[in-house]
N, C-alpha and C positions, 0 to 999 in steps of 0.2 A: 492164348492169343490176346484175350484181354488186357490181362498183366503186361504185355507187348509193349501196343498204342497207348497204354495209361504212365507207363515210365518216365516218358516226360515231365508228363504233368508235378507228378509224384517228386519227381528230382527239382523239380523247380521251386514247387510247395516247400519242400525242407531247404532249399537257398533262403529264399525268404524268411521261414522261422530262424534259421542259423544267422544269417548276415543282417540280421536288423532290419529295420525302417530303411535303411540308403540304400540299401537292393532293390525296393521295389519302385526308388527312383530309377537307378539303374535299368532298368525293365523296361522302365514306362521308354526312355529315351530308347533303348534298344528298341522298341515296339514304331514307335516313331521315325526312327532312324530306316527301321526297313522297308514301313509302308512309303517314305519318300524314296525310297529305290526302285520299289517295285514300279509305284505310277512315274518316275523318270522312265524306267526299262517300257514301259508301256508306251509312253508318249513319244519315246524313241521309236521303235517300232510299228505305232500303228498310228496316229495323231501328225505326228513331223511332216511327214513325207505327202501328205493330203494336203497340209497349210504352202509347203514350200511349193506342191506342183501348181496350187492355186495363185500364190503370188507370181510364180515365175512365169504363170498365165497373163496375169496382169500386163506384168513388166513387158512381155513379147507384144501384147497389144496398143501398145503406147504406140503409137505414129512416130515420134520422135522421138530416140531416146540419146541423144548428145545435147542436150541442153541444158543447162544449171538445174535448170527446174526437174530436168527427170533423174539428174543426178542426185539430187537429193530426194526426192520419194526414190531411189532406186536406195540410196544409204538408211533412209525410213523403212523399209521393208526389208531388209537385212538386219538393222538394229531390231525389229520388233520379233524377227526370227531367232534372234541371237537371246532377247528378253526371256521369250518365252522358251527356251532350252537352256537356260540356266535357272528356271522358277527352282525352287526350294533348296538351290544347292548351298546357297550359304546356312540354312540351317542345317543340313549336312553336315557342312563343315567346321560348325559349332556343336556338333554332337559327339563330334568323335572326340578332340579331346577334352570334353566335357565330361566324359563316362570315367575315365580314369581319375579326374578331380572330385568327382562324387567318390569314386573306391576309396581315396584318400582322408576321405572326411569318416567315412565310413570306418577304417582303421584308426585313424583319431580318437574315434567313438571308442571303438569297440578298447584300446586301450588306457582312455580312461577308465574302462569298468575295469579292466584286470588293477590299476592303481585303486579306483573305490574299492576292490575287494580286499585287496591288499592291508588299506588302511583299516577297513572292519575287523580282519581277524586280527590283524598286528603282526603275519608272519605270510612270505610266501610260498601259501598253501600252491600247490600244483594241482588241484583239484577245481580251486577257485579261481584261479589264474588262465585253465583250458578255455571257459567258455570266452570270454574277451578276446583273448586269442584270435579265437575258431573263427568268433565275429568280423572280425580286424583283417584276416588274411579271406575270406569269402568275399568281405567287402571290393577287398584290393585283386582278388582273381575276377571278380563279376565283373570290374571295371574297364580292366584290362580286357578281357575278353571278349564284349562287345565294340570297345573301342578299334580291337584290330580285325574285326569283322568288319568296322567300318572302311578300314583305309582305301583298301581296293575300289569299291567303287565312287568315293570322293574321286579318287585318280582317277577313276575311268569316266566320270560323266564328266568331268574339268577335260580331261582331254576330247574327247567325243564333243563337246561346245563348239571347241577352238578349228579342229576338223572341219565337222560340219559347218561351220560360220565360212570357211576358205570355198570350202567347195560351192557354198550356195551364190560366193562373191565371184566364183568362176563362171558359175550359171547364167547369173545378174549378166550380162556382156554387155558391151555398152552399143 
């Protein structure tokens, strides 16, 4: 059962030794990438819906609301709805394909060692040649792989913004 829950780890351990140094950039953004999903998916769900019934509180209370003036605090409390449900998304959206430009650098690396090994022995041994390889294409799976983990929810919280902004501007009534 142990061996189980420890496989991850274990699998992850040997990415790292295998893929060099730019995996465990790769990681770090993967790590990054998610915890700003998870607190969107949060803020979604349980934070949103508390600020907007709070503002939409507001906004119902204004005595007047056809007047220049409540029309813009009514465009000011939609923009600052709209601010805060798109917080962290652009680094989202610099992460994703960020990971694949790291995998890349990563196999650049990895074969210039299969070339340094190359030029050491003076022939190309296929012994010397695997480990840069292994490097090089671990790099470029690690990249890849987090990157299209990410795409889905870029799309979904970019869409879920635009949503939510219409329906709160439905709300808003003048």
């Amino acid at each position: 059962m142990l061996e189980v829950l420890t496989a991850p780890f274990a699998a992850f351990h040997q990415m790292r030794e295998l893929g060099g140094p730019v995996v465990n950039g790769i990681f770090a953004a993967c790590v990054l990438m998610w915890a700003i999903v998870i607190e969107r998916y949060w803020y979604f769900r349980r934070i949103l819906p508390g600020e907007a019934s709070r503002m939409l509180g507001e906004w119902l209370a204004r005595p007047n609301r056809h007047s220049w003036t409540s029309q813009q605090v009514r465009r000011a409390m939609i923009s600052r709805l709209n601010t805060s449900m798109s917080a962290n998304l652009q680094v989202m959206r610099v992460l994703v394909p960020m990971c694949p430009l790291l995998g890349l650098l990563g196999t650049v690396g990895g074969m210039l060692e299969v070339f340094d090994s190359m030029a050491a022995r003076g022939s190309a041994d296929a012994r010397s040649m695997a480990s840069g390889i292994s490097e090089a294409m671990i790099c470029t799976l690690t990249g890849l792989a987090v990157s299209i983990t990410g795409l889905y929810p870029v799309y979904y919280f970019r869409r879920r913004v635009r949503v939510e902004t219409e329906l709160l501007a439905d709300k808003f009534s003048y």
